[in-house]
C-alpha positions in Angstrom: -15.8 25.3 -17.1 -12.1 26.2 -17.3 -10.7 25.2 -13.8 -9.1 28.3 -13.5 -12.4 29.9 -13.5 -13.9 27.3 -11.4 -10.5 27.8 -8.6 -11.2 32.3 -9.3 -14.9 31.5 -8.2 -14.9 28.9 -5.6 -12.2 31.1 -3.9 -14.7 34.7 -4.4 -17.2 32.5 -2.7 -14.9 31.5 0.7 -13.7 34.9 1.0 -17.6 36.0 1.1 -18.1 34.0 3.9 -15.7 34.8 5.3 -16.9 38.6 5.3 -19.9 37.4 6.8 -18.2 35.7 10.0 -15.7 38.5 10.3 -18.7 41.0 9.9 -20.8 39.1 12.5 -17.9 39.4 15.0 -18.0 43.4 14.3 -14.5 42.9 12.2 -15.6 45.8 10.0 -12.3 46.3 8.7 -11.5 42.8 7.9 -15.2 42.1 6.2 -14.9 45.2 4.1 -11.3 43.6 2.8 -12.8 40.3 2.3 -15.9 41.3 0.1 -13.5 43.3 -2.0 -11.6 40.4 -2.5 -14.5 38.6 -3.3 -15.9 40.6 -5.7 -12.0 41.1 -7.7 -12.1 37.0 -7.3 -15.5 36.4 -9.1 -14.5 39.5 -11.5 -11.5 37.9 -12.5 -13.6 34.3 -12.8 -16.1 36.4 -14.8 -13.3 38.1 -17.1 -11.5 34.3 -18.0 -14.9 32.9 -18.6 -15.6 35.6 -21.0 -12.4 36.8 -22.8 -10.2 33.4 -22.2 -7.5 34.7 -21.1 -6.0 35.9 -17.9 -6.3 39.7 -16.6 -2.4 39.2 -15.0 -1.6 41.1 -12.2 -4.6 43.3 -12.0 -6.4 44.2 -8.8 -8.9 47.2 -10.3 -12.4 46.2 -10.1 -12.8 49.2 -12.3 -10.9 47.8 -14.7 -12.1 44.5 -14.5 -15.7 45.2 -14.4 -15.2 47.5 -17.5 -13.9 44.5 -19.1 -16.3 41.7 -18.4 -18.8 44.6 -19.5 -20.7 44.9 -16.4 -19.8 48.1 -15.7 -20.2 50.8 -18.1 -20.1 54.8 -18.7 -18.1 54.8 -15.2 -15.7 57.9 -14.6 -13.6 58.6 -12.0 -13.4 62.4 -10.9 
């Protein structure tokens, strides 16, 4: 596995735990941040893995999951 991928995913996994202890502490706020991060983290280890490249700069886990091809026929109205 391309470290890159292995840094995205170990880092998706923290921030979930993390969710978990801030959600357990009633942090709502802060656990919904962290399992969004999670979920861009692991999309991003998910998207390197698949297309070997980099996504750059991009936070959209629309975009992202449209381009590891996990999420399809999705439309924003």
């Amino acid at each position: 596995m391309r470290k890159e991928v292995e840094n995205w995913w170990k880092q998706a996994n923290r921030d979930l735990l993390s969710a978990e202890n801030a959600f357990k502490s009633k942090d709502y706020y802060v656990a919904a941040f962290l399992c969004q991060q999670s979920v861009e983290k692991g999309l991003k280890a998910l998207y390197i893995k698949k297309r070997k490249e980099s996504p750059g700069a991009v936070h959209s886990l629309i975009y992202l999951g449209k381009n590891t091809k996990i999420l399809t026929n999705f439309t924003v109205h």
